[in-house]
N, C-alpha and C positions, 0 to 999 in steps of 0.2 A: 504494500500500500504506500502510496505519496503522499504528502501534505503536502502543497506549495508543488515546488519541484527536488524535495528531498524524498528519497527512497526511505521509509523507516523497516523493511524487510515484512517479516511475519507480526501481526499485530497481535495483541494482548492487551483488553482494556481491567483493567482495574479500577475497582471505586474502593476507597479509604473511607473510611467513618469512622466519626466521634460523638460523644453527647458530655456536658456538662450540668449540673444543678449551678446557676448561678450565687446558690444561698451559699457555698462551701469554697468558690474558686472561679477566676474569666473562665471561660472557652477558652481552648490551644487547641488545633488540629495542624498537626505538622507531617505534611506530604511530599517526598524524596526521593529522587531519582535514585534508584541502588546500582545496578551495574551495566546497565543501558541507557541510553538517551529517551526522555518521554516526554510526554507533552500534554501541556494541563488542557482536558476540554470542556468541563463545566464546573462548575463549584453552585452546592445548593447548599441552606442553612434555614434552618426550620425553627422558633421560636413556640414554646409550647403554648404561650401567652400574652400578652403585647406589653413593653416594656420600654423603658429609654435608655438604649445602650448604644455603643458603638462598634461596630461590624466593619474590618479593615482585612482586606487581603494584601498580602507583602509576598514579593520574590528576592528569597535570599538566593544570589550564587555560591559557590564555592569557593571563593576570595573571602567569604567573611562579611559579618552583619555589619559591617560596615559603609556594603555597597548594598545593602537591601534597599529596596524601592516600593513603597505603597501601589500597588497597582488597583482597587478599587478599595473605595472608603462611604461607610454611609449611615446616619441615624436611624436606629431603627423603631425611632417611635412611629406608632400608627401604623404598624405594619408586621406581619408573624410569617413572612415567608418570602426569600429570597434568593434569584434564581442570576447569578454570575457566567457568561459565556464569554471569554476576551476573543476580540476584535481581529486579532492574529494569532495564530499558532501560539502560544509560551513553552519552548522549548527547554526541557530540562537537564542538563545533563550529569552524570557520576558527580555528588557533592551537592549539589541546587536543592532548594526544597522548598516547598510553595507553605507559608504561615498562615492560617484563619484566625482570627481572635475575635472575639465578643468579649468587651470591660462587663464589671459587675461591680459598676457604680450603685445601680437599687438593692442586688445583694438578692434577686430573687427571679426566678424565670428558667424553664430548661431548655438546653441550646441544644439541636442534632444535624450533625453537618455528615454531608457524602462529597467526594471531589472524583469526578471520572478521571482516568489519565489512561492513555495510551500510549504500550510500549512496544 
């Protein structure tokens, strides 16, 4: 299979999933290329109850959080379901890992995220 005009060989999607109680701890779902190059194709995140938090996606590379880059960021008052598709490919390679985070500023809400990746 192609994406673009890069060859990725035989494909294999994987979905990662996570849940948090926000009363005990943020949301972290941390998603990572292991020994092949992947590439992020959706991220969902499901609020069990409607709340005022902050919902940020980052792409750390393998250089280090240093170079990591917010790649979608957004309030999630008024809203319990949210559905992440980026605009091009996000390609991941050995070391990369794509971060979810939901703050648990109110201290209360349960978070359930899935991220498709294709490898």
């Amino acid at each position: 299979m192609a994406v673009g005009n890069i060859w990725l060989g035989s494909v294999v999607a994987g979905q990662p999933t996570g849940s948090q109680n926000l009363a005990t701890n943020s949301f972290n779902l941390t998603v990572g290329a292991l020994s092949v190059p992947s590439v992020v194709d959706q991220v969902m995140v499901k609020i069990a109850a409607a709340c005022t938090e902050t919902l940020t996606i980052s792409k750390v590379p393998a250089a280090g959080t240093a170079y990591s880059t917010v790649v979608y960021a957004v309030n999630t008052s008024g809203h319990t379901s949210f559905f992440w598709q980026p605009d091009r490919p996000i390609f991941q390679y050995p070391g990369d890992y794509l971060r979810i985070n939901v703050s648990n500023g109110n201290l209360s809400g349960q978070i359930y995220a899935a991220v498709v990746t294709i490898q």
